[in-house]
Each structure stands twice: as structure tokens, then as C-alpha cells.
C-alpha positions, 0 to 999 in steps of 0.5 A: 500500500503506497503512501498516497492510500495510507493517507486516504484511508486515514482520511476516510476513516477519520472521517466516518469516526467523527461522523459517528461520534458526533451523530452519537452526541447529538442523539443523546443530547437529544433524547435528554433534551426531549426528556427534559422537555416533555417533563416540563410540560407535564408540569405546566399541564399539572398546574394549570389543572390544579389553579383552573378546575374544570367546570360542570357540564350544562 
């Protein structure tokens, strides 16, 4: 294998090793960011509940 290829192939693989990383990181942000999220709105859902009760139908 000559230099040129090595070089390549490094190249290449660099590459794709920091495309998965960086793809990784964003899910798992991601999914902790959603969590994150979707707790908070559950909240705000629960308190808006609590201070407005429903009222009865006519």
C-alpha cells in the first residue's frame, strides 16, 4: 500500500469516526433534551389543572 492510500484511508476513516461520534452526541443530547422537555410540560399541564378546575357540564 503506497503512501498516497495510507493517507486516504486515514482520511476516510477519520472521517466516518467523527461522523459517528458526533451523530452519537447529538442523539443523546437529544433524547435528554426531549426528556427534559416533555417533563416540563407535564408540569405546566399539572398546574394549570390544579389553579383552573374544570367546570360542570350544562
Amino acid at each position: 500500500m503506497s503512501l498516497s492510500e495510507r493517507v486516504w484511508w486515514l482520511l476516510t476513516f477519520g472521517s466516518v469516526g467523527w461522523y459517528l461520534t458526533v451523530t452519537i452526541y447529538v442523539s443523546v443530547r437529544g433524547a435528554f433534551d426531549i426528556r427534559h422537555m416533555l417533563r416540563r410540560l407535564d408540569e405546566q399541564h399539572s398546574n394549570t389543572m390544579v389553579e383552573k378546575p374544570q367546570e360542570p357540564n350544562a
